[in-house]
Every structure is written in structure tokens, then in C-alpha cells.
DRENKEDO-312173 format. One record per residue (C-alpha): residue in one letter; x, y, z. Coordinates in steps of 0.2 Angstrom, whole numbers. Each point is the difference from the previous one (the first is absolute). Example, Ala and Ser with C-alpha at 12.3 -4.5 7.8 and 13.67 -1.06 7.14 Angstrom:
<sites>
{site "A"; {62; -22; 39}}
{site "S"; {6; 17; -3}}
</sites>
This chain:
<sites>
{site "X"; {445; 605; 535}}
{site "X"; {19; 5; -1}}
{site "X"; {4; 5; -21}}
{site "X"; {9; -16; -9}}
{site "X"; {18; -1; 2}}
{site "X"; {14; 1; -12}}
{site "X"; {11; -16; -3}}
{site "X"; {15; 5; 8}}
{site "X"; {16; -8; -4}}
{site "X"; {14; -2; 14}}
{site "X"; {20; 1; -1}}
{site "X"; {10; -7; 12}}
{site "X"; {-2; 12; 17}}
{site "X"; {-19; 0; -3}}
{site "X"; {1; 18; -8}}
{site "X"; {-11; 0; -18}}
{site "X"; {9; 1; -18}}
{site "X"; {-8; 16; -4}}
{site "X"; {1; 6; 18}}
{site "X"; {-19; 1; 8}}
{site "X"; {-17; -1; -8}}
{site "X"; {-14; 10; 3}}
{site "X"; {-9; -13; 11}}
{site "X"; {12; -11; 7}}
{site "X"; {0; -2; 18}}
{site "X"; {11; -3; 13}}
{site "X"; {-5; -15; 10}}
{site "X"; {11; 0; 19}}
{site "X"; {1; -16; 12}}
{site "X"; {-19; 1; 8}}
{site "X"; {6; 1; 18}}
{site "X"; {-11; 2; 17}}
{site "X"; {8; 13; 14}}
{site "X"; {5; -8; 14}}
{site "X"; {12; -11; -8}}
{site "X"; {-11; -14; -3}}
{site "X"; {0; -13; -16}}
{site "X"; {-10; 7; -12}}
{site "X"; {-14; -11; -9}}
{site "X"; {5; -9; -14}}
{site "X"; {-3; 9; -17}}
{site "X"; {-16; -4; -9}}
{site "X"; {0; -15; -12}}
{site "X"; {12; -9; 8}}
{site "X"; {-12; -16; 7}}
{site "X"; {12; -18; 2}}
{site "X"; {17; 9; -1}}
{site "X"; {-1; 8; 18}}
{site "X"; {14; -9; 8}}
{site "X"; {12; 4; -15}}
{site "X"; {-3; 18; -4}}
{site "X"; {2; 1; 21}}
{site "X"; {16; -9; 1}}
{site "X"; {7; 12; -13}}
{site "X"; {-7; 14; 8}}
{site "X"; {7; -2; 16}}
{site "X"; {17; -9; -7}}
{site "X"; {3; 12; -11}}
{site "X"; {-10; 17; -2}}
{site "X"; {-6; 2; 17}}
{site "X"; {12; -6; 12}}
{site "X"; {-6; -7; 16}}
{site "X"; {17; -6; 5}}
{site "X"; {-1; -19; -10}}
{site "X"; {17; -2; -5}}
{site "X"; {2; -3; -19}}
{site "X"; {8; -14; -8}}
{site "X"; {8; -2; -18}}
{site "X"; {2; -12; -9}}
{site "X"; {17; -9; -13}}
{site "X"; {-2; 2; -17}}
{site "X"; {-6; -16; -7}}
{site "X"; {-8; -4; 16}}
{site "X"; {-14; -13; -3}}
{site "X"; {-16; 3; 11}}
{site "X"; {-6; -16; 4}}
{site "X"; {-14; -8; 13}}
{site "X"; {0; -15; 7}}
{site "X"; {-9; -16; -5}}
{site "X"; {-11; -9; 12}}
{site "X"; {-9; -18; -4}}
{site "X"; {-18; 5; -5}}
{site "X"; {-12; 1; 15}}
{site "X"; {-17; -9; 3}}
{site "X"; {-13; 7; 12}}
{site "X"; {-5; -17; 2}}
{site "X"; {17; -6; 8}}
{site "X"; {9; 3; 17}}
{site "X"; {-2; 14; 10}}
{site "X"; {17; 12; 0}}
{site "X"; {8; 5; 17}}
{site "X"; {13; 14; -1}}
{site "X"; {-4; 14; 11}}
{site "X"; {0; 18; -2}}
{site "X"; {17; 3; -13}}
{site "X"; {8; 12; 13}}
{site "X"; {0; 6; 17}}
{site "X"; {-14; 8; 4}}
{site "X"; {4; 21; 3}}
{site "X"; {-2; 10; 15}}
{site "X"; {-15; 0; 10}}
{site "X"; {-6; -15; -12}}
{site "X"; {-4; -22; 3}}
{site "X"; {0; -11; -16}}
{site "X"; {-8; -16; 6}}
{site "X"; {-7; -3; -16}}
{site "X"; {1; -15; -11}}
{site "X"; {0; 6; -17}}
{site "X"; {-6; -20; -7}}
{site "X"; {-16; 3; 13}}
{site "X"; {-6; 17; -2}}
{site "X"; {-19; -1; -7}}
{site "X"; {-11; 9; -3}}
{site "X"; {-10; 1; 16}}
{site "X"; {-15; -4; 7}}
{site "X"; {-11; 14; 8}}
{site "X"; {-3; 19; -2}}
{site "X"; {19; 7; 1}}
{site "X"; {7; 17; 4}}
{site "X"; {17; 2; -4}}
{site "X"; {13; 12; 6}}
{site "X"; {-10; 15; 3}}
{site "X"; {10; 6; 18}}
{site "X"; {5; 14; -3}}
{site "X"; {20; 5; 4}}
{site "X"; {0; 16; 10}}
{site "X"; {-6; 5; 18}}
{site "X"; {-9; 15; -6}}
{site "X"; {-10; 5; -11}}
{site "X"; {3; 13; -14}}
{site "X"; {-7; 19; 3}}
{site "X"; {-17; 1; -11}}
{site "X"; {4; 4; -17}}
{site "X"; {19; -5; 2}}
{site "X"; {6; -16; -12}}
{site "X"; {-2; -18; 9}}
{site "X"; {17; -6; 1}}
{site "X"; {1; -15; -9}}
{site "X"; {-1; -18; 8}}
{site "X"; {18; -10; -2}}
{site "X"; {6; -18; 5}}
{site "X"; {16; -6; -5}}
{site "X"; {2; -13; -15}}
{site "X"; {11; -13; -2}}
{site "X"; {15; 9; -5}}
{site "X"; {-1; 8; 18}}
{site "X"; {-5; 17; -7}}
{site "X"; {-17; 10; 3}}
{site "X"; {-13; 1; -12}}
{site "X"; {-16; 8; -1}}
{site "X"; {-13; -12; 1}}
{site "X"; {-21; 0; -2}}
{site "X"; {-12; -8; 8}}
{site "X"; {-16; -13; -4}}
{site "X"; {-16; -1; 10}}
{site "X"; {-15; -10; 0}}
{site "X"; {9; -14; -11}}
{site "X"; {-12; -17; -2}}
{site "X"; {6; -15; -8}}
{site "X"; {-2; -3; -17}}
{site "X"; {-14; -8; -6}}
{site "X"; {-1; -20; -2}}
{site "X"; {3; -2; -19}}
{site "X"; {7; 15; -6}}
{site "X"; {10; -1; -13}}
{site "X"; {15; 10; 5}}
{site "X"; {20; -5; 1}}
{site "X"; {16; 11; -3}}
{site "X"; {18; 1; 6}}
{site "X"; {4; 14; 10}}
{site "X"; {12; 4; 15}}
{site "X"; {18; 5; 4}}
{site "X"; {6; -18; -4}}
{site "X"; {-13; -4; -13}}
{site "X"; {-14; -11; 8}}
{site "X"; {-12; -10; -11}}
{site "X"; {-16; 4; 6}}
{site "X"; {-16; -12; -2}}
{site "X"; {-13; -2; 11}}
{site "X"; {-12; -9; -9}}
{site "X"; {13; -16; -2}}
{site "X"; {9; 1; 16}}
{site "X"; {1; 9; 16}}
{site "X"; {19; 1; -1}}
{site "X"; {12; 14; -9}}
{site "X"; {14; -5; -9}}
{site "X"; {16; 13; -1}}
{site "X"; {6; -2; -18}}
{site "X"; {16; 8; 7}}
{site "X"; {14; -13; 6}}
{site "X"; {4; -4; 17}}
{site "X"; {19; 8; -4}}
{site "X"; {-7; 16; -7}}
{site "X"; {-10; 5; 13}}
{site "X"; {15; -5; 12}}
{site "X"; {10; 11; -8}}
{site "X"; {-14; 14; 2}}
{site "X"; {-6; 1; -16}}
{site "X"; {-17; 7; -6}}
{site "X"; {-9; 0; -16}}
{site "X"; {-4; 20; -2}}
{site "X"; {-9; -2; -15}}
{site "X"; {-12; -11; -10}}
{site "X"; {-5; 2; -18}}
{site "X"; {-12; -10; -13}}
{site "X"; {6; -4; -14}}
{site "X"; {-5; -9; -15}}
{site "X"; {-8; -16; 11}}
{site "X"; {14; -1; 13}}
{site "X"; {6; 11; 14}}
{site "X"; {17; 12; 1}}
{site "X"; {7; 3; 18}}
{site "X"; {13; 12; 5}}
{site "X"; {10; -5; 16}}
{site "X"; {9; 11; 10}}
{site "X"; {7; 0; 17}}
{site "X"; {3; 6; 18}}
{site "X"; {17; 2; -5}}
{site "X"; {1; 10; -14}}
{site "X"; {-19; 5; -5}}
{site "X"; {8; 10; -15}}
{site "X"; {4; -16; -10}}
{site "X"; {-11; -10; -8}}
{site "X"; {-1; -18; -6}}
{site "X"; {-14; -7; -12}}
{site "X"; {-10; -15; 1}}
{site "X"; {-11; -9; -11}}
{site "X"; {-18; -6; 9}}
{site "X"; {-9; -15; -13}}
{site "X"; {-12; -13; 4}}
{site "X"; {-19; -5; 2}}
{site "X"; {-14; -7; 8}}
{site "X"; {9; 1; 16}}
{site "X"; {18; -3; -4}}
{site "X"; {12; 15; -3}}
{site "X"; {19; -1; -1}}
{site "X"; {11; 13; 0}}
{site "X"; {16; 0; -11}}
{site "X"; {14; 13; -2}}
{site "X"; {0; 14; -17}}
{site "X"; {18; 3; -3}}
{site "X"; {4; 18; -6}}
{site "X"; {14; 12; -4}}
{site "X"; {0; 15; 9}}
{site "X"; {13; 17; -4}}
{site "X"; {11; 6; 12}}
{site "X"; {-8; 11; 13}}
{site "X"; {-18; -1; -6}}
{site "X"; {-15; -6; 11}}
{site "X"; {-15; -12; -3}}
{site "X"; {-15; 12; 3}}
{site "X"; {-19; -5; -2}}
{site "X"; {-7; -17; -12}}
{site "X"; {-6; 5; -16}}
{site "X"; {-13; -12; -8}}
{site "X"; {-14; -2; -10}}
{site "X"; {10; 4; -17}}
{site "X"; {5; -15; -12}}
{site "X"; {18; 1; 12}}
{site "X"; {0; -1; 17}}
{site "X"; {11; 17; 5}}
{site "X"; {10; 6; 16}}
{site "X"; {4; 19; 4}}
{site "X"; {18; 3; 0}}
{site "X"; {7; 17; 9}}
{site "X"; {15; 6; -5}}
{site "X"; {10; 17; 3}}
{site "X"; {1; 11; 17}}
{site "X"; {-15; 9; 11}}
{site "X"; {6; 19; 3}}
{site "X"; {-2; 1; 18}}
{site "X"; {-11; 16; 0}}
{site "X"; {-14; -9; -9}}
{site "X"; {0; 15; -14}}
{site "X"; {9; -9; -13}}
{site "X"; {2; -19; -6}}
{site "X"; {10; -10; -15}}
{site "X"; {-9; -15; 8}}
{site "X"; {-3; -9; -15}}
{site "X"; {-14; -14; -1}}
{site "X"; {3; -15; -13}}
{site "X"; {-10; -17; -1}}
{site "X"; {11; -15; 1}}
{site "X"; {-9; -15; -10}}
{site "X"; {-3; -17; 11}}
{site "X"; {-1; -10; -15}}
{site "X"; {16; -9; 1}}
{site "X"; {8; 16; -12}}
{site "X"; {8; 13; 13}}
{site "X"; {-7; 11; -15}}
{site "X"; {-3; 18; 9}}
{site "X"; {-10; 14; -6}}
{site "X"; {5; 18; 4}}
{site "X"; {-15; 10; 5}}
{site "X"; {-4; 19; -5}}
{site "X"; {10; 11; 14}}
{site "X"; {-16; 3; 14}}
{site "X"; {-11; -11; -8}}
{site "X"; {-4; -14; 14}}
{site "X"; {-11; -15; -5}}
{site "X"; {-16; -7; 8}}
{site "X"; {-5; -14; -11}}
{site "X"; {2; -9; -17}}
{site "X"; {-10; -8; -13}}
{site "X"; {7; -9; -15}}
{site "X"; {14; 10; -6}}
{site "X"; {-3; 16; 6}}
{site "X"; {1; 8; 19}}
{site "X"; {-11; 11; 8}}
{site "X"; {10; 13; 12}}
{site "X"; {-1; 19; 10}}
{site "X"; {11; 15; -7}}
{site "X"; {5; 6; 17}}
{site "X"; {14; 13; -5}}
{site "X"; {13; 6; 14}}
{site "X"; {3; 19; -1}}
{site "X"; {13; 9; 10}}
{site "X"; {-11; 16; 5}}
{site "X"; {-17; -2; 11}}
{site "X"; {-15; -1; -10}}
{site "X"; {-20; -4; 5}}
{site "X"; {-2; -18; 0}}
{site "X"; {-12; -6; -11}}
{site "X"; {-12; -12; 6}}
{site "X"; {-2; -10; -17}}
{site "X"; {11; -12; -10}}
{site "X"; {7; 2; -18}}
{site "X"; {-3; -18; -7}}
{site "X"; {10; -6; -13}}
{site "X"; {2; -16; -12}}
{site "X"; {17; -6; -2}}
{site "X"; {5; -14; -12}}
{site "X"; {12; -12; 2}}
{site "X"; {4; -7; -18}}
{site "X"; {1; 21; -7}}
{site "X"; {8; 4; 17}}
{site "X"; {-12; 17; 0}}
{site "X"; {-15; 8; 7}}
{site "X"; {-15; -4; -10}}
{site "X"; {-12; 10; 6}}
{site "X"; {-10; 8; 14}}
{site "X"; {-15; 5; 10}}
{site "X"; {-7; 15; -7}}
{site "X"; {-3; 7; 18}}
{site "X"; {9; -3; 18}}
{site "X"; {-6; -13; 7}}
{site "X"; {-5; 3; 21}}
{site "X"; {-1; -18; 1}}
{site "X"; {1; -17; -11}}
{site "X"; {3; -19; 2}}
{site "X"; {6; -14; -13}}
{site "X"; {-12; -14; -5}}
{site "X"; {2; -14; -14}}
{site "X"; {6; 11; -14}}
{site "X"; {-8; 16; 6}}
{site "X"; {2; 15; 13}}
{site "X"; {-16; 5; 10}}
{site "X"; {5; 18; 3}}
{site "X"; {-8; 17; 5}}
{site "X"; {4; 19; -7}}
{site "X"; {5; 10; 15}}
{site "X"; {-12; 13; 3}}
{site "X"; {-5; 12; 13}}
{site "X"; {-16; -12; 6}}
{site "X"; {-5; -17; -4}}
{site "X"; {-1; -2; -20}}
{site "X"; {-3; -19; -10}}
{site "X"; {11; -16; 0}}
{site "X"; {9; -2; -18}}
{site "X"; {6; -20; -7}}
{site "X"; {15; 2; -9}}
{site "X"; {4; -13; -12}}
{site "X"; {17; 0; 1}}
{site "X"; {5; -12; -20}}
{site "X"; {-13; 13; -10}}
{site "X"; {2; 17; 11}}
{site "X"; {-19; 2; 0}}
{site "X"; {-8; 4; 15}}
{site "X"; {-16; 2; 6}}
{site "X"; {-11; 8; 15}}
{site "X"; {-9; -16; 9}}
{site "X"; {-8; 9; 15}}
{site "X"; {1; 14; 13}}
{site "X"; {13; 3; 11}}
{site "X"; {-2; -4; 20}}
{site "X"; {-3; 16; 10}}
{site "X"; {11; -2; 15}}
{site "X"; {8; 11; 12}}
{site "X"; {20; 3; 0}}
{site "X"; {-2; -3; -17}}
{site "X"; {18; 5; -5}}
{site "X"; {6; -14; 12}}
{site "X"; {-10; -14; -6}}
{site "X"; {9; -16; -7}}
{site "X"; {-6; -12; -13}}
{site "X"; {8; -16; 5}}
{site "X"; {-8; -16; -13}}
{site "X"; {-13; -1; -11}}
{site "X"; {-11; -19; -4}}
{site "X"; {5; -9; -12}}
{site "X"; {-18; 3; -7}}
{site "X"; {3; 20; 0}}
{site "X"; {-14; 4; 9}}
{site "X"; {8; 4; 20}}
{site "X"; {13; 10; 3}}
{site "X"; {7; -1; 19}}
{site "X"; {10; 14; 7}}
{site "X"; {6; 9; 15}}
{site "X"; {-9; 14; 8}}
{site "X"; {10; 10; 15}}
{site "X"; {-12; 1; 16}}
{site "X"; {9; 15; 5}}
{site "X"; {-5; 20; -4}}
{site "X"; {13; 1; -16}}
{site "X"; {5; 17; -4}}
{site "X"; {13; 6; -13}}
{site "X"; {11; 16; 6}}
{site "X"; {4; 13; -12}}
{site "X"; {19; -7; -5}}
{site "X"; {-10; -18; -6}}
{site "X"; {3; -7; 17}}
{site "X"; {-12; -11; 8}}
{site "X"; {-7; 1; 18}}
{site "X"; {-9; -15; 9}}
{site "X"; {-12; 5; 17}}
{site "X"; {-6; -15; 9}}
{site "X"; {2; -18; -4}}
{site "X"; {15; -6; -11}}
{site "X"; {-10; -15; -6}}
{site "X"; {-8; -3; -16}}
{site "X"; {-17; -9; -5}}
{site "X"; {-4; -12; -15}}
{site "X"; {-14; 4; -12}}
{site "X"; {-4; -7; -15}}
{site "X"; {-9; 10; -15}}
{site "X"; {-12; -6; -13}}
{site "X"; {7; 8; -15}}
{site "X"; {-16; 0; -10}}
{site "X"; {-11; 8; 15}}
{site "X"; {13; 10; 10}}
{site "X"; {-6; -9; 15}}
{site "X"; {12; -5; 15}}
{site "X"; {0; -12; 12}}
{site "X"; {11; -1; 16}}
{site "X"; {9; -14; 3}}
{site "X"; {-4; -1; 19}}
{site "X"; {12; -5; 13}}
{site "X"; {17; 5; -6}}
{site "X"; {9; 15; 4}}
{site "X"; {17; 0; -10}}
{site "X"; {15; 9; 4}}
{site "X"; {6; 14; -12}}
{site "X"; {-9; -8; -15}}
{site "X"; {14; -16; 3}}
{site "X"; {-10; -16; -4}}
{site "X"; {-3; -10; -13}}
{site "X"; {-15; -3; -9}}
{site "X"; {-5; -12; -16}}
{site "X"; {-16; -6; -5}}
{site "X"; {-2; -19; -5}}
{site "X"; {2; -6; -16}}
{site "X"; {-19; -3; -1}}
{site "X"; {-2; 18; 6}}
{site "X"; {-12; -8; 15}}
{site "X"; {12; 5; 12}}
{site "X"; {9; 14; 8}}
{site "X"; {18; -5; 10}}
{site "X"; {7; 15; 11}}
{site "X"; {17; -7; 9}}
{site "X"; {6; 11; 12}}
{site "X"; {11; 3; 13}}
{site "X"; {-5; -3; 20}}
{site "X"; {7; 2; 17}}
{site "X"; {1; -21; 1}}
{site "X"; {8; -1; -19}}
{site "X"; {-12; 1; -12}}
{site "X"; {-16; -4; -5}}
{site "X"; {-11; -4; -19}}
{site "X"; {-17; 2; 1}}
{site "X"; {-14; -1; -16}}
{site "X"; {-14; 8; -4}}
{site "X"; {-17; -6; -11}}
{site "X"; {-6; 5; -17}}
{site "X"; {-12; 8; 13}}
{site "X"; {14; 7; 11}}
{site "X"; {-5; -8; 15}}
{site "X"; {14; -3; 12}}
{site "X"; {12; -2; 6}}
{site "X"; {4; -15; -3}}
{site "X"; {16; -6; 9}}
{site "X"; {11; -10; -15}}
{site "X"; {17; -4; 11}}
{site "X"; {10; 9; 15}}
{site "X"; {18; 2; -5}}
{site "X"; {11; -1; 15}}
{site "X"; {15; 10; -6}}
{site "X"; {3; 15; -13}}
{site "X"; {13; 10; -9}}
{site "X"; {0; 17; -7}}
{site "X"; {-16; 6; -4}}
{site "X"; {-13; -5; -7}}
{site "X"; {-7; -22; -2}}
{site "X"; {6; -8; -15}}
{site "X"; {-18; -7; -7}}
{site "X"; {-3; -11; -16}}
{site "X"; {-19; -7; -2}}
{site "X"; {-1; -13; -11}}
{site "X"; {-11; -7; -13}}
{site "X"; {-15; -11; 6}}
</sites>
């Protein structure tokens, strides 16, 4: 176990009050050689599309030209009449051209869930194969916007079973998914949005309805926000009108906290990566515009009530060993301060209902802590999972009951190079397991290999279920998995995607 940190307090430029403690420890961008994306960081489970879309917009830059946006500029969606599963099917074709070396036949309104056994997007996109030991070259198939992404693959997928209880919206243009009412999906997304090649890039639960963030093909570095509501079979999508500053950009969805919250960047990137003033703030999507200025390198993860839960991941302008654990910290909004903290880096953690599922970083496999986040007490519920790459494992969600957590676990030979660099040998795919917290035991979620840790996963609000939506060589596919974990299950094939990763919202029974 690493020894407890100090609370470190930042100035602007990331650089302490009272210059550096003792034990504080510089945390640079995880990155893979070879130029490849790196996994998302740990904790970060619903937000994928959003902390991305920053990432490459504005930190990493993979060439997306950035917008801005007027002062006073109201971010707004657009409404659509509420939509029934029960009515009309909806014809609109694919929502662009299809890109190079690619077909799009398919009718959004009739894609189902299938029939048989499927195997989906599993050829692979070289002529030869990779030199034993080398890294797999990632598999990649263009997405709507006409730009390559890397993509997964499912196998051995089986059609759900009759009567289970399982619906949720997901997909680039926000399909209403039910199979137990009707065999049809319903895009929540107007016919003139998805013309104008707009995708939702994000979906987020908040407070019994749905947030959505659009962008498009156009300009992916701006964002509009949308309001999902509705039940028993009927949503409706409506516009949430906000102010966003000059030159700032929306980031990831922040819910779960008595206010639904977006990230807003602000400031410059310096282009050598060692230094940043990029400066995150939370933009209330209440109806107030309020904003919240956010510690300097503090970057949030999730919220509960009046308080945010987020890493320290201060810049530094000279190379240092990378730490493979996290600083967590409690911010609050109403005292506009840090709170407290972990009393130990965290090598992994995920939020739940008003607590953080977490374990200390330590040389081998150690126990699973629950944080509660209101009281700041926490509490050892069960060993940790021994697995290998252990410093490259991801916790993704947690149930909603607290007792599984799912995560990402690289197939590939992991190894971490003196300068805190990471190297990959073989395949750049990652399985899904899921771990009892209270035994320690894992269970592989068969059939899925995921690209770079980019999917989404979310357990249903019964916690009966597990949902992993991931990108595939045809679009995109959901499948489930059982209290038991059997499956596959095939849930809906998603003809077109954006970006990276599946939007996914499961909703209640």
C-alpha cells in the first residue's frame, strides 16, 4: 500500500502553494507506444464519449477541427413529438454516405435484434498476420462521419430470451430499444438532425429522465444538449437551453448530484504536452448557466448530492515515474473547496449510488474498499480480483446493488518501461469481466473483444443485467448478459457509429 497523501492545494499553472509535498505525485497522460489511443482512465464508466471528444478535440489532437462558440450562445436540441414503439415504422436510411470500402443498406426503423447465433465483424483488416509477440494492429471500419475508428467484435451472440425484461436507448441517433413490446427501433433523433449528420456522443441518467449530448460530422468539437423524458414506451426529446463562455467547450455529462452538471474546458493545451492552464469547470443544466470553477488538475468522475468525486492528476514540466494510482478527492460545490480524500492512491475505483467502490494501489492484488462518499467512512467489503496486467485493468460500472463490478482487462502481454511508458505484445483487444466484490471472484463476459477498452457498459437498474454496446465492422452492436453471465445475448445491431465508443442508457423495468 502506497503511504497516505497530503491534501495538496493548486494555484493556477498546476504548481502547489507551498511548492511540493513530500508525497505528491506526478500523474502524466497514460499513453501506449505506437501512437495508439490510450484506454480511458479508471472510473470513468457512461462518460466515454465526452471525456474522448475532449481528448482528441482538445488535448490530444487527432486533426478534428475545433469550434467556438459567441458569447451568450444558447446550446439548444431539438424537439421531436414523443415516440411510441407501438406506432409506424421509421424509414430514413443511413444519416450520411457511407465511407470508403463501406455499404449502408440498412433501415435504421427495421434493424432487430435477430434471429440465430450471430458473429459479427470479426474479419480481420490486414493481409498478414503480426510477427509472434508483435502487437495486433487494431481492426478499423469507418463511421459515419467518414473517418476510421477502431472497432471490436462479438461472437456466438443468441437472441435474447422471450420475456426478458430489458429496454434502453442507445445508438449514434438515439434508438428506443424494446424487444419485448415491438420488433421495431425507434430513433429519438429527428429526421433533420440525422440529415444534417448529427449524432448523440453521449447519454446520461439523471434524476428519472435522460441527458443527451449531440454533436456532429461537421464540427464534433461542439456540442448541443438535449433532454430525453418519458415512459412505458414513449420518450420525447426536448432542447436544454444554456449559456456557454467564449471559447470554452462542453466536455463529459456530469450526473448523479442533486444538479445535473456539464464539463466546460477552458484556457490553451501547450503543444508539448508538459504543461497545461486547461482549466475544467462544471456548467449547471438546471436552467441557471450558474458555473463552478474546479480545483486547477482536479478532473471529475462523478457526483452525489452536493459534492463531486474527482482524480488529482497534476501536470509538471520535468519527466517523472508515472504513478499507476489516482489521488481521489471530494470537491463541494456550495463551499466551492476540496473536502476530503482517500487516505491512499487508488489503482482503481468506480462511482455507485452515493459511494465509490475503489482499490489501494499495491504491488499485488490487495481488498475492494466502499467509500461512502456524504459520511467519508469507508470500509473493506472483500478481496481484490488477482488478474494479470494488473496496472492496465479498468473498472467500468458497478450494480446498482453494489455487489459486481464490470471492468476491462487487456488480452495483450502489458508491460510498463522504465520512463512509465506502456507496451502492448499481441492483441490490442480487451475482455469484459465482472467481480463479486464480497468473494473476489471473476467472471468473463464471453464473446466480446473490445477495442482499447472503448465500449460502454452499465448494468440494469434491477442489477439483473449487464449491457456492453460496442463498436463493430457493420456499425455497432449491444449485446446482454444474465445475473448468471450467460451470453451473449444480442439486444440491437446499430447500423452506423461516430467517434468512439456506443451511447447506452438501460432503463428501469
Amino acid at each position: 500500500m502506497s503511504v497516505p497523501p497530503e491534501i495538496v492545494i493548486y494555484v493556477d499553472g498546476g504548481v502547489p502553494e507551498d511548492g511540493p509535498g513530500p508525497n505528491m505525485v506526478s500523474f502524466g497522460d497514460d499513453d501506449v507506444r505506437g501512437g495508439t489511443p490510450p484506454p480511458r482512465r479508471p472510473g470513468s464508466a457512461g462518460r466515454l464519449g465526452a471525456v474522448l471528444a475532449v481528448g482528441a478535440v482538445l488535448i490530444f489532437g487527432f486533426g478534428v477541427a475545433v469550434g467556438s462558440h459567441a458569447h451568450g450562445t444558447e446550446v439548444a436540441g431539438t424537439p421531436t413529438a414523443a415516440t411510441t414503439l407501438s406506432g409506424a415504422a421509421v424509414s430514413t436510411g443511413s444519416p450520411s454516405a457511407p465511407g470508403p470500402g463501406t455499404s449502408s443498406s440498412t433501415d435504421p426503423g427495421d434493424s432487430g435484434t435477430g434471429g440465430g447465433t450471430g458473429t459479427f465483424d470479426t474479419a480481420p483488416n490486414t493481409s498478414s498476420d503480426p510477427a509472434p509477440g508483435a502487437q495486433a494492429p487494431p481492426v478499423m471500419a469507418w463511421d459515419m462521419c467518414e473517418q476510421q475508428e477502431m472497432v471490436g467484435a462479438v461472437t456466438g451472440a443468441q437472441p435474447l430470451p422471450t420475456g426478458a425484461e430489458l429496454s434502453l436507448i442507445t445508438g449514434v441517433d438515439a434508438r428506443l430499444v424494446d424487444p419485448a413490446a415491438a420488433p421495431k427501433q425507434m430513433p429519438l433523433l429527428d429526421e433533420a438532425a440525422r440529415a444534417a449528420r448529427e449524432y448523440v456522443a453521449e447519454l446520461a441518467r439523471s434524476a428519472g429522465h435522460y441527458i443527451a449530448r449531440v454533436s456532429s460530422c461537421a464540427n464534433p468539437g461542439v456540442s448541443r444538449l438535449v433532454e430525453i423524458t418519458g415512459s412505458a414506451g414513449a420518450y420525447s426529446m426536448a432542447p436544454i437551453k444554456v449559456t456557454i463562455p467564449a471559447g470554452a467547450q462542453l466536455g463529459g455529462l456530469l450526473t448523479g448530484g442533486a444538479t445535473p452538471w456539464v464539463e466546460l474546458y477552458q484556457g490553451t493545451q501547450v503543444s508539448d504536452g508538459a504543461n497545461s492552464t486547461m482549466r475544467v469547470s462544471l456548467l449547471a443544466l438546471d436552467g441557471s448557466s450558474r458555473i463552478v470553477a474546479l480545483p486547477p488538475a482536479f478532473y471529475p468522475v462523478g457526483a452525489y448530492r452536493n459534492l463531486v468525486v474527482g482524480i488529482l492528476r497534476p501536470s509538471t514540466s520535468t519527466p517523472a515515474q508515472r504513478s499507476t494510482g489516482y489521488m481521489i478527492q471530494i470537491f463541494d460545490v456550495t463551499k466551492g473547496g476540496i473536502v476530503d480524500q482517500l487516505d491512499t492512491y487508488a489503482g482503481r475505483y468506480v462511482m455507485g449510488d452515493g459511494y465509490l467502490l475503489w482499490e489501494p494501489q499495491c504491488p499485488g492484488p490487495c481488498e475492494t474498499h466502499r467509500y461512502d462518499i456524504a459520511t467519508g467512512k469507508d470500509d473493506v467489503v472483500g478481496p481484490a480480483p488477482n488478474l494479470a496486467n494488473e496496472d492496465r485493468v479498468t473498472w467500468a460500472a458497478v450494480s446498482p446493488d453494489g455487489k459486481r463490478v464490470a471492468m476491462f482487462v487487456p488480452q495483450g502481454d502489458v508491460t510498463r518501461s522504465a520512463d512509465g511508458e506502456y507496451q502492448i505484445e499481441g492483441s490490442s483487444a480487451s475482455s469484459v469481466v465482472v467481480l463479486d466484490v464480497e468473494t473476489g471472484i471473476t467472471s468473463a463476459a464471453r464473446g466480446v473483444d473490445v477495442p482499447w477498452s472503448l465500449a460502454s457498459v452499465e448494468f440494469s437498474p434491477d442489477s439483473q443485467w449487464l449491457v456492453v454496446g460496442l463498436a463493430t465492422r457493420t456499425g455497432g452492436a449491444v449485446v446482454a448478459y444474465d445475473a448468471r453471465m450467460r451470453g451473449p445475448y444480442l439486444v440491437a445491431s446499430l447500423p452506423d457509429i461516430a467517434g468512439r465508443g456506443i451511447p447506452l442508457a438501460v432503463l428501469p423495468n
